[in-house]
TINUSE-841266 format. One record per residue: residue in one letter; y, z, x of N, C-alpha, C, O, CB in turn. Coordinates in pm, whole numbers, plus 50000, padded with zeros to 5 digits. Glycine has a CB too. Example, Ala and Ser with C-alpha at 12.3 -4.5 7.8 and 13.67 -1.06 7.14 Angstrom:
BEGIN
a494315078051319495505078051230496705078051320496685084651424495535090551131/s497755070851285498945071451367500035078751290501145080451341499405057251408/
This chain:
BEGIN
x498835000050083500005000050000501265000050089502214992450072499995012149905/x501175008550176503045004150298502494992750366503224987150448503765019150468/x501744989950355501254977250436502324964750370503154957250421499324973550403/x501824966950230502574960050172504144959350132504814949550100502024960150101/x504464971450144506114975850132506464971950272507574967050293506524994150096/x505684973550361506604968550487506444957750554506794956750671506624976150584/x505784946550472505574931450480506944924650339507214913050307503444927650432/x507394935750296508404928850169509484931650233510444923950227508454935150002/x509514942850305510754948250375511024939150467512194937550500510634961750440/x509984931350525510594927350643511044911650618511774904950691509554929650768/x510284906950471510904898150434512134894750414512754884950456510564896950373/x512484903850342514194905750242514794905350365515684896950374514734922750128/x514434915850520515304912650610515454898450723516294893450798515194923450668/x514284896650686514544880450750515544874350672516534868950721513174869650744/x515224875450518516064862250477517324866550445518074857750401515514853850353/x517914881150459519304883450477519774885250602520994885550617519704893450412/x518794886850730519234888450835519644875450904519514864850842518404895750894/x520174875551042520114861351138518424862951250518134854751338522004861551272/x517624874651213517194874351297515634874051238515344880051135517774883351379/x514494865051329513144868151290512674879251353513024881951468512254857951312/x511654888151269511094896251298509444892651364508614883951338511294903351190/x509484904451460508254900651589507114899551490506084893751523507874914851733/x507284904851370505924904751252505444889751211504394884251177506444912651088/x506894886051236506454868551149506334861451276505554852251300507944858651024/x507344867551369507424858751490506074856351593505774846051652508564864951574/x505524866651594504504871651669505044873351843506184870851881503204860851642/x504134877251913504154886452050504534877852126503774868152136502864893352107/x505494877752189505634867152300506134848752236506104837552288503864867352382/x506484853552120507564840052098508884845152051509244853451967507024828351975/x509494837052138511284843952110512234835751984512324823651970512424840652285/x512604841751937513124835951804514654829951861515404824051784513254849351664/x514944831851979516374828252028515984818052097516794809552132517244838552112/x514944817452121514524798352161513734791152065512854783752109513464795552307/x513924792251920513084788851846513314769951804514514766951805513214800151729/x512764762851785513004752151788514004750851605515084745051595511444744051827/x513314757651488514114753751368513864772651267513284775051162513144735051274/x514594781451360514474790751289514524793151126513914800751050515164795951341/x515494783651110515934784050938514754779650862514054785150777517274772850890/x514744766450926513554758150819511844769650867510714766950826513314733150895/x512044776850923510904786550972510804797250838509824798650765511374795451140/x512294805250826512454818450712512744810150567512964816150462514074831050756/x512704797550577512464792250382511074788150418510744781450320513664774950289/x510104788250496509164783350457508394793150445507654794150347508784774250516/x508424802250543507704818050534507304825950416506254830450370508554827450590/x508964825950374509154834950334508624836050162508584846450096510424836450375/x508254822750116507244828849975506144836149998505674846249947506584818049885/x505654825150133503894832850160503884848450178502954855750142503064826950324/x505084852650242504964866450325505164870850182504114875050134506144871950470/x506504871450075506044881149992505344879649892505284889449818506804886749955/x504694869349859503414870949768502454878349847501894885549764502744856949719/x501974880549951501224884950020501604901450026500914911049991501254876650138/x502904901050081502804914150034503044926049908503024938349904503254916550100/x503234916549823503114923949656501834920649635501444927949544504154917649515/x500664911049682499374915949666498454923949768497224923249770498784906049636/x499244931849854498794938949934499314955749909498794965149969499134932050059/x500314956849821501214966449739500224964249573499924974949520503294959849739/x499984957849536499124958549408497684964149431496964970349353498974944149345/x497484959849568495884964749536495944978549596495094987149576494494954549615/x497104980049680496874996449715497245003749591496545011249524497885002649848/x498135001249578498215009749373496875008349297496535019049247499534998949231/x496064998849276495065001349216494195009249253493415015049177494644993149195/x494235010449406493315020049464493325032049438492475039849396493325020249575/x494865033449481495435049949470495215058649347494955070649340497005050449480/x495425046249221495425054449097494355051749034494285052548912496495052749009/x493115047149128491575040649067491365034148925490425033948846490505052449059/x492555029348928492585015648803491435011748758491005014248646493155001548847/x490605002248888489434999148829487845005548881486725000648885489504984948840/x488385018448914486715024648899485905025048857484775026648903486355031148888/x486375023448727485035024048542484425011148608483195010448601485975019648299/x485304997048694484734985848686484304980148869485024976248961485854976148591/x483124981948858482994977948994483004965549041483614963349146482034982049037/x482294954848972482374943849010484274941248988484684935049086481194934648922/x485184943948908486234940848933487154946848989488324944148962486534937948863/x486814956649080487304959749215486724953949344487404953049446487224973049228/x485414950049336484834942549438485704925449456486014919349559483094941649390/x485894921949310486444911549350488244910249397488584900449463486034903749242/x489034918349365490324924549391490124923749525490944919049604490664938949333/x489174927549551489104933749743488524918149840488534914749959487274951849771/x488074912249714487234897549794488744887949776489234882949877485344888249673/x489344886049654490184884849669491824884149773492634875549805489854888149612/x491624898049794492694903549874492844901350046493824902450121492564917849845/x491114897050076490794890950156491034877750189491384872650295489984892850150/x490854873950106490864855550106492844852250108493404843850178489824846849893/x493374859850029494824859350044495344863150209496124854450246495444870549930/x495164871450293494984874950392495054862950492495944858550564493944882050384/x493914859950469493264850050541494034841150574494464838250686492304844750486/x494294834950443495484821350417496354823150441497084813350458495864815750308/x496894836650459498864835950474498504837650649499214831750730500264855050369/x497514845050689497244842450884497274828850933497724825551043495604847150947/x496594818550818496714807450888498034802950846498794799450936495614797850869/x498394802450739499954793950728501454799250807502544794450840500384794350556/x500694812350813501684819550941501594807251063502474799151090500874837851015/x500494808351115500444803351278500574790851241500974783851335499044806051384/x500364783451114500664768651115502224770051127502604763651225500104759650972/x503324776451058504374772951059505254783051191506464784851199504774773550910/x504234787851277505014790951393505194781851506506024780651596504534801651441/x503714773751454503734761151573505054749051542506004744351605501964751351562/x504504747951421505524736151358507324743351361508234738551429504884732651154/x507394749851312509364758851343509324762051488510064757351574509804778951243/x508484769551502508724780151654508924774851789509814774651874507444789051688/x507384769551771506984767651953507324753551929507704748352034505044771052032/x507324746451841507274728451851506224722251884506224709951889508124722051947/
């Protein structure tokens, strides 16, 4: 669940800030040599916060065991939550190559 509050947080501050964060940016790429920073934080920036309001939804379901009565539909929430994961890791590194590194 802050997983997810602090993947929204860091959204809102990308796209009000001038600056990328090392979260989106990753380790060792500098956002002050970035080849198209802008076209980098409009493209990001749906994936990152859908990702993280479904990473903030499923910790609330957890916390307040929403779906305990239902196992198979917490199993799939969690198979789910995975597969979302997954996809925003790769469209991350796709659009760090393509904005970032060039």
């Amino acid at each position: 669940m802050i997983c997810g509050v602090y993947v929204i947080y860091g959204t809102v501050q990308m796209r009000t800030g001038s600056k990328i964060p090392e979260m989106f940016a990753g380790e060792g790429i500098s956002a002050d040599q970035a080849k198209a920073p802008a076209d980098f934080k409009r493209f990001i920036s749906p994936y990152a916060f859908g990702t993280g309001i479904a990473l903030l939804l499923s910790g609330l379901f957890g916390a307040f065991e929403v779906l305990a009565g239902y196992p198979l539909a917490e199993t799939a929430m969690r198979v789910a939550l995975a597969a979302v994961i997954v996809v925003y890791g790769m469209v991350l590194m796709y659009a760090q190559k393509k904005y970032l590194v060039g």
